[in-house]
N, C-alpha and C positions, 0 to 999 in steps of 0.2 A: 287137715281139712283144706279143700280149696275152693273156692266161689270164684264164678266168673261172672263179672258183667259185661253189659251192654254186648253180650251176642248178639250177633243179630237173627234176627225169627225163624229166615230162611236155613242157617245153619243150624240150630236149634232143634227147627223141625225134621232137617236131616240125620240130623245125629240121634235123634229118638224113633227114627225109622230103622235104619241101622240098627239100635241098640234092641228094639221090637223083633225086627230080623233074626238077630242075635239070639232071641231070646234070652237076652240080660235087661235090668235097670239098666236108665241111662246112666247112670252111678258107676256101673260094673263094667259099662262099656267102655265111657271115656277113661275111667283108671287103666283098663287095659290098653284102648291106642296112647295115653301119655305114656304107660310104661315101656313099649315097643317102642314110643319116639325114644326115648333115652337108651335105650339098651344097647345103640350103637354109638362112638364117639363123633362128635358133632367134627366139619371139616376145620375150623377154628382149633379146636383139640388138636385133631391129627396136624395140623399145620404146625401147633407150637411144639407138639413132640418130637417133628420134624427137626424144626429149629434147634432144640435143645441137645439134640444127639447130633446134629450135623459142628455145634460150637462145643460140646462135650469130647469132639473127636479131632477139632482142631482144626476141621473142614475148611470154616472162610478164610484162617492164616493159609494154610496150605495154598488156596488159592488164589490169593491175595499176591504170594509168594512169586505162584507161580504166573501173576499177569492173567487172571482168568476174575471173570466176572459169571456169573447164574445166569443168564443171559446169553451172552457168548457162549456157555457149555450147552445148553439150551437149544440155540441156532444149530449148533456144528453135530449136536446129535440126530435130529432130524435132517438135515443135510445128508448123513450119512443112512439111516434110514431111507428116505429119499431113492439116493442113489441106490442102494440095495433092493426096493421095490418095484422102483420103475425102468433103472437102469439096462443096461446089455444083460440079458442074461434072466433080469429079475420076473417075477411072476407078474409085475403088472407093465412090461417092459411093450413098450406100443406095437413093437411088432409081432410082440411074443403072443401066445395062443390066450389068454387073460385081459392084450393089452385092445388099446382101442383105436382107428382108425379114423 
């Protein structure tokens, strides 16, 4: 069971429009947007699972190693993205048919 308070009216009243809309209880409606918020992992999640496979694989030693900071790899790949977009050659390259004047 969940109760919320202190909603406020204006949401309240939104949300029983919606759920009217719906043709659901408001009951039936907000069970259904909580469960769709949850059903994907929050970016907090993804970040730590991030974390945990990147020091599972030995990632920060490696780079650590190698004189590399998250940051630094960070800069030098869009650097290089960069240069491959806008550069000689690239599709957004200022002279190129893409680029801009």
């Amino acid at each position: 069971m969940l109760q919320v308070r202190n909603l406020p009216d204006d949401v309240h009243a939104k949300l029983k429009q919606r759920a009217r809309e719906a043709g659901m209880s408001l009951s039936e409606y907000v069970a259904g947007q909580l469960a769709e918020l949850v059903r994907y992992r929050s970016n907090a999640e993804i970040l730590e699972d991030v974390r945990r496979r990147a020091i599972a694989s030995g990632l920060p030693d490696r780079m650590r190693e190698a004189g590399l900071d998250a940051v630094t790899v960070v800069h030098e790949a869009r650097a290089e993205r960069d240069d491959e977009l806008f550069g000689p050659g690239g599709p957004f390259d200022p002279d190129g048919p893409l680029g801009h004047r």
